[in-house]
N, C-alpha and C positions, 0 to 999 in steps of 0.2 A: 403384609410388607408395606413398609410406608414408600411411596416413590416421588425424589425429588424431582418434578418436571423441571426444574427451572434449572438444575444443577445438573442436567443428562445434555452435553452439546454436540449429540448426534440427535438428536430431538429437534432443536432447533424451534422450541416453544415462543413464540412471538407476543403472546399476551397471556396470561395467566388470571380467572377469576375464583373467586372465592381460597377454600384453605389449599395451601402452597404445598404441603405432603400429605397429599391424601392416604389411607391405609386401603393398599387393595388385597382385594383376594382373587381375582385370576382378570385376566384379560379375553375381550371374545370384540369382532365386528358386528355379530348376527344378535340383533336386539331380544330374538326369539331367545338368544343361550345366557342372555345379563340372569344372572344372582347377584344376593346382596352382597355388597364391597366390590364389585366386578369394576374393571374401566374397559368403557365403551368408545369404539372408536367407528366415528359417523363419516365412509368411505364412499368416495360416491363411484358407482359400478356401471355397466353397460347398460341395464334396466332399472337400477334402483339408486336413491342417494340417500346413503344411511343417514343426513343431515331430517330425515323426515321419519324415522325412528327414536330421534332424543328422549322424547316424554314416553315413548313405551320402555324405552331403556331406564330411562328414573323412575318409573314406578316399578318397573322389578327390582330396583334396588342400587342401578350405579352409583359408585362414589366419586365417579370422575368419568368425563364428556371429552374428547379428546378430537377437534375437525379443523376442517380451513374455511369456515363461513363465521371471520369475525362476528357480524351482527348477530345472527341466530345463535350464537355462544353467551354475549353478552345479555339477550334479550332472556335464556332460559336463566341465565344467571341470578336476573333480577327475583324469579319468580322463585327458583330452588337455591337460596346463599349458601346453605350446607353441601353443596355440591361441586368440587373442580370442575372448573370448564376453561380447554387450555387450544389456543390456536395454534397452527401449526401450518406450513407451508404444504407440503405435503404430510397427509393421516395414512398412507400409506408403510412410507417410511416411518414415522413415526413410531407405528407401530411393531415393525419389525425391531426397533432398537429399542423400546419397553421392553418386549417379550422376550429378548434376548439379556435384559437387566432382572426381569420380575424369577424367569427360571436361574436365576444366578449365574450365567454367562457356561453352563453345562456345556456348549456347543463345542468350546477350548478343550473339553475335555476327552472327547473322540474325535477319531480319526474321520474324516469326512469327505466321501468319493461323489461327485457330481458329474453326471451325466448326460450332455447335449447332443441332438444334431433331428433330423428330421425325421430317422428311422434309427433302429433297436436302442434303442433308452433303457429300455423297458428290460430286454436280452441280456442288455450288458450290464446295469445294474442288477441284475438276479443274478449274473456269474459274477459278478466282483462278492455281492455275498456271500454266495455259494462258496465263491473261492478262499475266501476268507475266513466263513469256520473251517471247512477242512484244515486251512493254516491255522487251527485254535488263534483264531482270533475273534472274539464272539460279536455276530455284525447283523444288522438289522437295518430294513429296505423300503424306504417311502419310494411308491410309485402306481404306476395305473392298475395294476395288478391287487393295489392294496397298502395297508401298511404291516410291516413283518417284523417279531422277533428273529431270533436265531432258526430256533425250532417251529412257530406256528406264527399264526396269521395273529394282529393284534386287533379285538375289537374296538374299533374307531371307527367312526363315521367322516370321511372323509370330505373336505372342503370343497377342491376341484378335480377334475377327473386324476390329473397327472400331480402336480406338486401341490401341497395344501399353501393355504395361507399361512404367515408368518407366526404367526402366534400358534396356530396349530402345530407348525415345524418343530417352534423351542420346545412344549409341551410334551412333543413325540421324544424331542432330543433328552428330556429331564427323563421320562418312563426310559428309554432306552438304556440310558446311564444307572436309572435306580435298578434295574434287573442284570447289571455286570455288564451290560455290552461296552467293548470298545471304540466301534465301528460304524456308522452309517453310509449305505450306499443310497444313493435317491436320485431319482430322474430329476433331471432342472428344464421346464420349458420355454420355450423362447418368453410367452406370455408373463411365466411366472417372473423372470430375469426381469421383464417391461415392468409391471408390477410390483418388483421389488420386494417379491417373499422371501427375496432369501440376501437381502441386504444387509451389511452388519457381516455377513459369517464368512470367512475365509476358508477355504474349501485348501486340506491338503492335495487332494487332486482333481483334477477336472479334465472328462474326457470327450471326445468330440468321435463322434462316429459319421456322420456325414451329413449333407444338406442340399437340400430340392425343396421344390414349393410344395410351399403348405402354410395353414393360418392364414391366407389374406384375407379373410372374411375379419381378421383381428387386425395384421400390419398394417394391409390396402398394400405396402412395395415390400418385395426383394428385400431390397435393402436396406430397410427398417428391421422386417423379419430379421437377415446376419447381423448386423448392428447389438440386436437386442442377445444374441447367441453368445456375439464374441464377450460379451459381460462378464459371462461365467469364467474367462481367462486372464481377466485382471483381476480377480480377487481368489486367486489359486497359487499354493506355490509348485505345484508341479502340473505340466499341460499333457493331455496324452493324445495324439493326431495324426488321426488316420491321411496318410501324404495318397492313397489314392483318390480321396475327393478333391475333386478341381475346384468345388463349389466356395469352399472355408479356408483350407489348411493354410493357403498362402496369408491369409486374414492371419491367420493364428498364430503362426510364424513371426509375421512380423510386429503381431500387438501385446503377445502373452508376455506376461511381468516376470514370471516363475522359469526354473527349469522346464525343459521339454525332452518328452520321449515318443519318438515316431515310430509309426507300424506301418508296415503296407503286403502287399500281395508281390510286389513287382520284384522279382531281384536285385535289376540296376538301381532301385530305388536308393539306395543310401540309406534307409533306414536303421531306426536298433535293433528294430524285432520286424521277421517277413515269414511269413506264413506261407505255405509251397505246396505241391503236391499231394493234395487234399483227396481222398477216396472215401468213397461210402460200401457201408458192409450191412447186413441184417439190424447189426445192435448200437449202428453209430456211426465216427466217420474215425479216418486216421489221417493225419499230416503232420508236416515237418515244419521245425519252428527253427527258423537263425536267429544267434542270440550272441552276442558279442564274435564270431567266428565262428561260433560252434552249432551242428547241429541237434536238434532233440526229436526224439519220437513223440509224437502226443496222440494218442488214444483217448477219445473221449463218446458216451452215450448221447452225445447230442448230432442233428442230421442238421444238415443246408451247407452248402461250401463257405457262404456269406458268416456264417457263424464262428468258421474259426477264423477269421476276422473279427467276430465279435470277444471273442474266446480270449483271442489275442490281447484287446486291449483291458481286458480284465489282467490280463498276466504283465501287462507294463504296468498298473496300478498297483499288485504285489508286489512289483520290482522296484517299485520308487521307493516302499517302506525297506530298502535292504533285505527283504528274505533271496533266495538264491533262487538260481531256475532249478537245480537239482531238485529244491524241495517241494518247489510250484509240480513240475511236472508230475513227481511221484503221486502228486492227490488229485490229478484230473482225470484220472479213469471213474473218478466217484462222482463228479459236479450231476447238478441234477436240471431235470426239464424243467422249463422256465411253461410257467401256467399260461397260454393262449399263444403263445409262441413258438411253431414246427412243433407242437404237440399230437404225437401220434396214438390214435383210439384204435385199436383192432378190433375189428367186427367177425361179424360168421360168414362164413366161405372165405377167409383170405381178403375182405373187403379191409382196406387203411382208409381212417377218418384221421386227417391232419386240420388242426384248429391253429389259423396263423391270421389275427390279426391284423394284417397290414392292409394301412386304410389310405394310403397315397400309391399316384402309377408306378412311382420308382418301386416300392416295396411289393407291389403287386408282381410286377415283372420279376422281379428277383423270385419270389414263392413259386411264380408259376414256373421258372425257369427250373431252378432246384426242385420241385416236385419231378418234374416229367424225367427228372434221372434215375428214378427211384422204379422198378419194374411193376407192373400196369396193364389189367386191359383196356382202362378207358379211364379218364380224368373227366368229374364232372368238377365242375368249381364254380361258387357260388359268391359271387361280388354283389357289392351294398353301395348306396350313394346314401352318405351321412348329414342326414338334415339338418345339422347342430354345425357344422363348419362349409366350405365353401363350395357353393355351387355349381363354380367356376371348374371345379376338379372331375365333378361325375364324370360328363364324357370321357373325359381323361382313361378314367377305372375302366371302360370298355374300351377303349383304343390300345391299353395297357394287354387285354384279357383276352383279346379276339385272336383267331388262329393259336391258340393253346390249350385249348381241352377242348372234350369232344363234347361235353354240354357244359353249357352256363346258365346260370340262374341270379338273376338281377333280384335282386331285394334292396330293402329298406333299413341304417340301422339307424336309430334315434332319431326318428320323426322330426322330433322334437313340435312345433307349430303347424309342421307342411302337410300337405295331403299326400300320402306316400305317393299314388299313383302319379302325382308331379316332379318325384324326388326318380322315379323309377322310366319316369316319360326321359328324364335329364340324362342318365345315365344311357340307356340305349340309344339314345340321340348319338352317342358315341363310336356307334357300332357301324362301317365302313358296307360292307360286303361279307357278313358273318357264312363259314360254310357251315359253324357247329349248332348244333338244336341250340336255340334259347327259351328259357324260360324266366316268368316273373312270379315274385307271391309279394303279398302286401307287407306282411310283417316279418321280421325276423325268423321267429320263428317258425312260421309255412317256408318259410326260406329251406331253412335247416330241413325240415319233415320232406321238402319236395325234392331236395338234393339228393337224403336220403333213399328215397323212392327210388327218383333214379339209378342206385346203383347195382352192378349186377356182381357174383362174384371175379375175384382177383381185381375190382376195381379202385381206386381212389377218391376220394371225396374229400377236396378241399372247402375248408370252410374261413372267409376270410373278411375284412373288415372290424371296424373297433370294438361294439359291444361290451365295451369299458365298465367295470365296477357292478357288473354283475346284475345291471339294467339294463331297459331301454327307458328313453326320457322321450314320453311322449305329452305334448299339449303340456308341459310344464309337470307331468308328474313321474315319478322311477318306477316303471312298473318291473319288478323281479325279473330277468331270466338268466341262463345258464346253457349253452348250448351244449355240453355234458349229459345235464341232466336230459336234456329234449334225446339225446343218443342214445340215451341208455333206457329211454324211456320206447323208445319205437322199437329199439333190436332188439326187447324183449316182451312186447305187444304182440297178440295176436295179428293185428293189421300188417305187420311186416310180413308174412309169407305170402297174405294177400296181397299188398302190394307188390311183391315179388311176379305174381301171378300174371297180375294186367300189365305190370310192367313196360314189356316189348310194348302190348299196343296201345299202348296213350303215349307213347315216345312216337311211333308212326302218326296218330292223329295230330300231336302238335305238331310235329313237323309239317303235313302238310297246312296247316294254318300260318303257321312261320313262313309257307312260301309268297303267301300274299302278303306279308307285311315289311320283307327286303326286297 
């Protein structure tokens, strides 16, 4: 496809060298993925300035060099004339409004649900899909979990943990279009918003689930952090917001461009949809949904009271597209588990393994709170301080987790550079006047196996923190895991009965070592 830079004025191309419509064949930032006819775009990142990859990018083959380092443009210029090299204010944006021209503006053509706030993205983007084939509407789901067809998981190697880069987005949007989908649901994160991956595209809906700190090791304030959230609500035509967060809604209220439809928990809220009377059963939970006056039973396989809340504003997202509640409701006894989210694993004797993600104190407190409703003879839970975001938070995770199970087990997730035992010294630093056994393991995984350990039957074993995209990101590399697999791999190991065995008393000897250390 030939691309006119000069003729694109969301591009905002400021200089232009060599030939004026180049012919490309895809678009990539990572110099490692240029093939021939590719256009390269030289981004300069937290660690790296793609402006220092040009000449690996033209010897694989780009036909066009796309940055905002006038000089360095003109200079390679001189040396490759057969090659575009085009400035640009920002190569960010840039590039999202290429990728959004080069896939033929596909994005227009699905329906496109986006997802903020500082906890369940992730939840509520898997139930807007979820909810959505069942309404045959065929939908497919960018988010930290992965990227998703209808039916299965799509192999793609994803960009950044939660929302890809822009050119990866339109590329997902053109496959999702060429295989019949209507629909994409995809988490939006603050970061991506700052970033501008998803610039250009007008979101039929945009949902806001809530907001607390997180990311300052990215914003440094607050208020940069909402600033960058409320983005996603001026380029939406319909806003969906949750009126119990103190932290947003009023922001949203007053800034969103689009229609708005509120949900809350509260009666006197005023809202259009309020979620009530929420109970938990063996196989899920039940509550009652108001909806223009009326109320509805809603039955559904999924547990945490916070969820139908989350549930909720999947069902104001089908309600923006005119489907009825009649029809919403009839298909929510089918919605399905969302992968690392109140994921419940049953074990032998009655032992429950729930795999919940949540890697900030608000989302901590919520798990552990909803957990302990759930009948139990002991709650171990197993909190992480994540070396890859802010350090400022660890304590936090243990001030969040203290006086709520009866053991805790501090771990590590995603290293990333630090030396866990510093990431794990930070966390416990947190830790007040602890009455319940603590324990630490270095890695993720001894994490998982020592919680494990610990459990005896009818107990519970929380397992929580991000563990995103199906690694750990250690010293700069992704080393595989699956806390799944580690479950499935020990309850059916010989060492589990053994473990079972010593059990009791390696929980007596750490304890008494626990007593000299609070």
């Amino acid at each position: 496809m030939h691309i006119p830079f000069k003729q694109l004025p969301a591009v905002s191309a400021i200089h232009l060298f060599g030939p004026s419509r180049p012919d490309i064949s895809g678009v990539t930032y990572n110099s490692q993925a240029v093939k021939p006819g590719f256009a390269f775009f030289a981004i300069a990142g937290e660690n790296a300035d793609g402006h220092d990859y040009i000449e690996q990018a033209i010897e694989a083959g780009a036909s066009a060099v796309i940055g905002t380092d006038e000089e360095i443009l003109h200079s390679f210029h001189e040396r490759f004339p057969a090659v575009t090299f085009v400035s640009v204010a920002d190569s960010r944006a840039a590039m999202a409004h290429v990728s959004d021209y080069f896939y033929e503006h596909v994005q227009e053509r699905l329906i496109k649900v986006g997802v903020t706030g500082t906890n369940g993205k992730t939840t509520v983007a898997t139930y807007v899909q979820s909810l959505f084939n069942l309404l045959h509407i065929p939908c497919g789901m960018l988010g930290t979990t992965g990227i998703w067809k209808a039916a299965e998981k799509m192999p793609y190697n994803k960009s950044t943990p939660t929302t890809p880069m822009s050119s990866d987005i339109h590329f997902i949007f053109k496959e999702l279009h060429n295989s019949n989908h209507e629909a994409a649901a995809m988490e939006v994160s603050s970061i991506a918003l700052d970033q501008k991956r998803v610039e250009g595209i007008l979101f039929d809906v945009a949902i806001h689930t809530n907001f607390s700190e997180e990311h300052l090791e990215y914003h440094k304030t607050m208020e940069h952090y909402k600033q960058s959230k409320l983005q996603l609500f001026e380029q939406s035509s319909v806003g969906v917001v949750n009126l119990d967060d103190a932290g947003m809604s009023e922001d949203i209220l007053k800034s969103a461009k689009g229609r708005l439809i509120t949900y809350s928990r509260e009666p006197l809220s005023g809202a259009d949809l309020i979620w009530t009377d929420c109970r938990h059963h063996e196989e899920g939970m039940t509550f009652q949904l108001l909806y223009s006056g009326k109320p509805y039973a809603i039955s559904v396989p999924l547990y945490g009271e916070y969820n139908a809340g989350n549930l909720t504003a999947a069902v104001a997202a089908a309600l923006s597209l005119g489907i009825s509640m009649e029809e919403i409701v009839s298909v929510l006894p089918n919605m399905k588990q969302v992968e690392g989210r109140f994921q419940v694993i049953h074990g032998p004797d009655n032992r429950k393994v729930i795999i919940d993600y949540a890697h900030t104190p608000v989302a901590l407190d919520q798990i552990l709170t909803e957990v302990r409703r759930i009948p139990h003879a002991r709650l171990i839970a197993m909190i992480a301080g994540i070396g890859i975001r802010d350090f400022g938070k660890m304590p936090k995770m243990a001030q969040a987790a203290e006086g709520k199970a009866d053991v805790i087990v501090v771990t590590v997730d995603h290293p990333g550079p630090h030396n866990p035992n510093d990431i794990i010294g930070r966390v416990v630093s947190g830790f007040s006047n602890p009455k319940e056994l603590i324990l630490t393991a270095a890695t993720r995984r001894e994490g998982v196996i020592r919680s494990l350990e610990e459990s005896r039957p009818n107990d519970i074993i929380l397992l929580t923190s991000g563990c995103i995209n199906g690694c750990q990101i250690v010293a700069g590399k992704h080393i595989p895991h699956s806390d799944e697999a580690i479950i499935n791999e020990f309850f059916n190991s010989a060492s589990f009965s053994q473990a079972m065995k010593f059990g009791a008393e390696q929980s007596v000897y750490v304890a008494q070592i626990q007593k000299s250390l609070f």
